[in-house]
Structure formats: structure tokens, C-alpha cells
N, C-alpha and C positions, 0 to 999 in steps of 0.2 A: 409650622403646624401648631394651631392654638388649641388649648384645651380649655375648657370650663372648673374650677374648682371649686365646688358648691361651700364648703365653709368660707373658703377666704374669700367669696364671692368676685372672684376676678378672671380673667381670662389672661392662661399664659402660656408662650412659647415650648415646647415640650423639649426640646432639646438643650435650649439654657437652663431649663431647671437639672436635666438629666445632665450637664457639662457642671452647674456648680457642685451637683452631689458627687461626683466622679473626681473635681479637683480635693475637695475638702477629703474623700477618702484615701483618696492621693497620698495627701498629708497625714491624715490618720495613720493610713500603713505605714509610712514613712517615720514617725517621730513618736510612735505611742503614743500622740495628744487625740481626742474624742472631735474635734474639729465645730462645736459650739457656738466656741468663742467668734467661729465663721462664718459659718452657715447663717447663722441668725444674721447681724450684720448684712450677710449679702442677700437675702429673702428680702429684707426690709429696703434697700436700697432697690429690689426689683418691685417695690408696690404693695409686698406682701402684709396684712397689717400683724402688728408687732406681737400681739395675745398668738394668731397664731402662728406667726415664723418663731416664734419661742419653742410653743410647745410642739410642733411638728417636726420644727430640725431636731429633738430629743429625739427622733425615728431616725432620724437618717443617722446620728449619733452610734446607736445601736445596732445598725445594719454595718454603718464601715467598721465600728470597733469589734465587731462578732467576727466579721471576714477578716479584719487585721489580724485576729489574738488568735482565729483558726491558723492561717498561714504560720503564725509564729510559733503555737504550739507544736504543728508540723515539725520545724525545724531545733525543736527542743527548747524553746530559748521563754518558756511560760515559770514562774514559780506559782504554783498554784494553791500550795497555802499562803505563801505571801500575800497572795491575793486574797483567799478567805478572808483574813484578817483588817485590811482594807477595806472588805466590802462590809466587813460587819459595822466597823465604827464609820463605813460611811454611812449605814442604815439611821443611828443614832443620827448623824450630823444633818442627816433630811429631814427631818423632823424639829430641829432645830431652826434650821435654817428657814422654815416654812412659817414659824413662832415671828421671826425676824423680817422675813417677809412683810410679813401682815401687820406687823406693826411699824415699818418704816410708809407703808404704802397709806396704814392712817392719816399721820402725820405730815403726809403731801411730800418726804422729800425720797421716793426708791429712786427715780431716777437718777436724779444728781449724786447720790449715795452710788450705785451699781454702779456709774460713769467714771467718779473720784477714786473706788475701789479698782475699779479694772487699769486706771491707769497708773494710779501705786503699787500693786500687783506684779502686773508684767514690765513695766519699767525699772522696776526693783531688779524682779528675778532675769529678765532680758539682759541687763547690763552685768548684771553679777557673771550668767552665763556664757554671755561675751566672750566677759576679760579671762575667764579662767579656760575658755575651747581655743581662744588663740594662744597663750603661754602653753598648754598642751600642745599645739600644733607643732609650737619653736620649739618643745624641748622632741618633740619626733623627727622635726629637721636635724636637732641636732645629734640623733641617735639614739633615745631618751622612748619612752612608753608614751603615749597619750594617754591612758587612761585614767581616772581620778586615784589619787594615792588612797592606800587603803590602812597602810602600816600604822597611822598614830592613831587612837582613836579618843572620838569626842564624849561629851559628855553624855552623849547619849547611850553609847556603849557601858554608860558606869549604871542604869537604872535598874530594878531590879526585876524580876519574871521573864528571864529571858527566854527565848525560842531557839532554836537549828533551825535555818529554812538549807536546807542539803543543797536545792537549786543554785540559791543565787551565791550561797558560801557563806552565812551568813551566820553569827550567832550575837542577838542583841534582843533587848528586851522587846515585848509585846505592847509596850504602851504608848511610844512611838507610834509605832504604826499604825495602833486605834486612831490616835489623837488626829495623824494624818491624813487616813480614811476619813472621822469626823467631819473635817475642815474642807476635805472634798467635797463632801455632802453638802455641807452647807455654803460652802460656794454655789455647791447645782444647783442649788435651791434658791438664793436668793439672786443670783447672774444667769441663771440659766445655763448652764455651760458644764462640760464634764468633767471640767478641771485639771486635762493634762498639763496643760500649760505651768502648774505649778506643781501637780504629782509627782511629772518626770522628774524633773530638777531638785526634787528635795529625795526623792528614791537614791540618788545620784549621789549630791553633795553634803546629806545628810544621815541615810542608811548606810551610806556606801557600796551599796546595788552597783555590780557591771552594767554598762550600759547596754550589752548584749542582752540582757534578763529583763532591763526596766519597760522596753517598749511594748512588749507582750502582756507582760503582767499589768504594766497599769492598762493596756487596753481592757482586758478582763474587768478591774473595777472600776473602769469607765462606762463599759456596757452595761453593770449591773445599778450602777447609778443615776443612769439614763433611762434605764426601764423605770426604776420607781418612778423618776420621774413626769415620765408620760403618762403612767396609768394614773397618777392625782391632778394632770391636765386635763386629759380626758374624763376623768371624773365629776372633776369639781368645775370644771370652765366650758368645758366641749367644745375647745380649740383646737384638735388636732384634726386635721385636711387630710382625710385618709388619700385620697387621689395626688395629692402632694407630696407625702409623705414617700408613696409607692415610687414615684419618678424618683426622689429622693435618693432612696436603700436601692433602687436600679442601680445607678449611678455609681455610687457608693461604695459596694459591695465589689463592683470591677475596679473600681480606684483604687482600693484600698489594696487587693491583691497586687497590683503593679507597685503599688507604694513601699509594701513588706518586701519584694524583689528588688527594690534601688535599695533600700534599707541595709541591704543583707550587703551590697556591694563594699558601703561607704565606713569610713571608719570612724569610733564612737567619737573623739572629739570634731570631727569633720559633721557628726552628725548635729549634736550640741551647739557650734556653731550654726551652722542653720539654723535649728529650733530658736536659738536667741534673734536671730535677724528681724524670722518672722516675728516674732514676740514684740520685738520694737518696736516694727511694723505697724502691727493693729495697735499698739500704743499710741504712738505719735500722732496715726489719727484721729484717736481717741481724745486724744490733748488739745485737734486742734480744733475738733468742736466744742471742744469747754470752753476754749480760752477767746476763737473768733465771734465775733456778733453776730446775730442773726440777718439775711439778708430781711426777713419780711418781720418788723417788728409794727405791731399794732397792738390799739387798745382797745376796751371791749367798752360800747359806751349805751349807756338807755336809751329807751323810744324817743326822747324829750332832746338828744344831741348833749346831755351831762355825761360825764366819765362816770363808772362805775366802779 
């Protein structure tokens, strides 16, 4: 069944759009990541052009990360000033990141910048994740807790203005988690993307967040940094495909509740592993279109047959 999408001016499939939004909130529900760093990607790979499978998948973002953080709230497992706090220095880091934007995008080099980024990014945090959900694993086999040690604490612990968050157990400074919020934002903002893929894991290995708390709550300032986002697409560019978008959060919003329900099965280092696979995953692809040649490389030459 084809449909017409008047922004993206193309004609597509109705049921692969509504299968990738359903996989991607899948995984939303699944791992508390905003599924961005996907969706986009797989838009663009179905034809979609790239101004709007950006700012459109920011919808479907918003749709699976609202149905994920519902389901998780349901089941208690949201900290919701944690979240506040998050979502504030992510307000700051959008703004930011928008500054940054615009001036790499001067200079001719966002692409090769957001490409070089995303794959230092998650090949950092992917392999780091790894190593540490399988030595979890071993020490479960061997009797042993999976989940991240909580007892020493880092230097982060030593800052000062600290907070209680009661939810996740928590008592460590607020500036952290500005700073982390921030750096989400500005991820959103200059890769398009809601930034779970590095939230979870620093909530994790760096607050020391149970992983039963992290996937909820960062879905919450996933959502709210995905809104901003769209509204200064829609704004400033008028790249968001409302009719795309819709098949999108269809999808999505049913994915995402199936996704919270395996969630709930699987155990936090069993989860974590995952999370790093996939992280690899879109890395490695990501590497091997920097590093492969072009199949169609051409020059652009004058009327006259000189190169220009």
C-alpha cells in the first residue's frame, strides 16, 4: 500500500514505514535509548531525504520514548527529578549544540564531523559496555550480583551541591547531571539523535544509577529533548513530514510497549550487553563508510570539458 508524503515528496510503502517505527520503539522500550541514532539512518536508506528523516524521526523519538517512560513509570521504575535535572541542562546543551551546528555546517565539514563523532562515541562507550555486561555475567555464573558495583565511589561523588534522588538511591552532586543533560542536548542538536545511547551508560557507570531506574528515566529526557528538537525543525526548516511522522509514532508507540515488557524479563547486565552489541553495530557501519571509497566517484567539470 503506497502512500504520498507531501514534504518528503516521495511515495512510500505504508507498512515499512510503520515496521521500522515499531522495530526502533522496540528497542526504545527495550534499552531506554530514543532510537535516533536509527531511525534516521533507516529513513535515509529508504529514499527518505536526510533535512527531513532527521527532523521527522525527532517524532517518532518522542512517540516511542513517551509510550516507553509511560509503561516504566507504571511499573515504578522512573526517578523523576532525576529526570528534571537532566532535562534542564539538557535545555542549556540545545542551544549549545545549535551554536555548533551552524558553525561546523559554515565551514563545509558537519558531515564528516557528526560521522567521526558518532563513531568515537559509540565505539568507545559500546566496547567499554561490552567488557564490563560480560565480566557481570561471569561473576552471575559464578554466584556473584550482575549489577554495577555501587560501594567505592568516584570522583564524582566527591563534588559539591549534592541532591537525594529517593528513587534511584542516590545521593551525589547536581552538577553532574547538569553537565550530562547538557552534553545530551548537544549531541541532539548537532547528530540529531536523543542521545540514549550514551545517557544510559554514563547514568550506569558514572552515577551509578540501578539499571532498573536508568531506562525509564532517561527515556523521560529523551522525550523532552526530542520535543525541543522538532519544534526548531519545524520552525526554522519545515522539514518535518507530518504524514511520516504519523505512520512513525503509530508504529512506535506499540513497539515501544512490547519493548518495556521484554525489558522487564531480562536481567540489567544481560540488558547492557545488548545495548553494547547494538552500539557496535551502527558503529562499525558507520566506520565502514568512512573508511570504504565511493562506488561513483566523479568530477564536476565546465561547459568547455576543463575540470573545475
Amino acid at each position: 500500500m503506497l502512500l504520498y508524503l507531501p514534504i518528503a515528496e516521495i511515495s512510500v510503502n505504508v507498512f515499512v514505514i510503520v515496521a521500522m517505527g515499531a522495530a526502533v520503539g522496540f528497542l526504545s522500550g527495550l534499552f531506554g535509548v530514543g532510537g535516533g541514532f536509527l531511525i534516521t539512518p533507516l529513513l535515509i536508506f529508504y529514499n527518505i531525504p536526510p533535512a527531513v528523516a532527521v527532523a521527522t524521526g525527532a517524532n517518532q523519538v518522542i512517540a516511542a520514548s513517551f509510550s516507553g517512560a509511560l509503561a516504566h513509570y507504571k511499573r515504578g521504575t522512573v526517578d523523576l527529578k532525576l529526570a528534571a535535572i537532566l532535562i534542564a541542562g539538557g535545555v542549556a546543551g540545545s542551544a549549545l549544540g545549535v551554536w555548533i551546528y551552524t558553525l561546523l555546517r559554515r565551514i563545509g565539514q558537519l558531515d564528516l564531523a557528526v560521522s567521526i563523532l558518532y563513531v568515537l562515541l559509540l565505539g568507545t562507550v559500546g566496547g567499554l559496555m561490552l567488557a564490563e555486561s560480560v565480566q557481570a555475567m561471569l561473576r552471575v555464573k559464578g554466584g556473584g550480583s550482575g549489577e554495577v558495583r555501587r560501594g567505592h565511589h568516584n570522583w564524582v561523588h566527591r563534588l559539591p551541591l549534592k541532591m537525594r534522588f529517593k528513587r534511584s538511591k542516590l545521593y551525589v552532586s547536581a552538577l553532574p547531571v547538569l553537565g550530562l543533560g547538557a552534553g545530551i542536548g548537544v549531541l541532539g542538536s548537532v547528530m540529531g539523535v536523543g542521545g540514549g545511547f550514551i545517557l544510559v551508560p554514563a547514568m550506569i557507570y558514572l552515577l551509578r544509577v540501578p539499571t532498573s531506574v536508568v531506562i525509564g528515566t532517561s527515556l523521560v529526557q529523551i522525550m523532552a529533548t526530542a520535543a525541543i528538537t522538532t519544534i526548531l525543525q519545524a520552525a526554522t526548516n519545515e522539514t518535518v513530514d507530518v504524514v511520516l511522522a504519523f505512520l512513525l509514532m503509530l508504529g512506535g508507540v506499540v513497539g515501544a510497549q512490547f519493548g518495556a515488557q521484554a525489558g522487564g524479563k531480562l536481567r540489567g547486565e544481560q540488558l547492557r550487553a545488548l545495548l553494547a552489541v547494538l552500539v557496535l553495530m551502527v558503529a562499525a557501519r558507520l566506520l565502514v563508510e568512512l573508511a570504504v571509497v565511493p562506488g561513483d566517484i566523479f568530477s564536476i567539470a565546465l561547459p568547455n570539458g576543463s575540470e573545475g
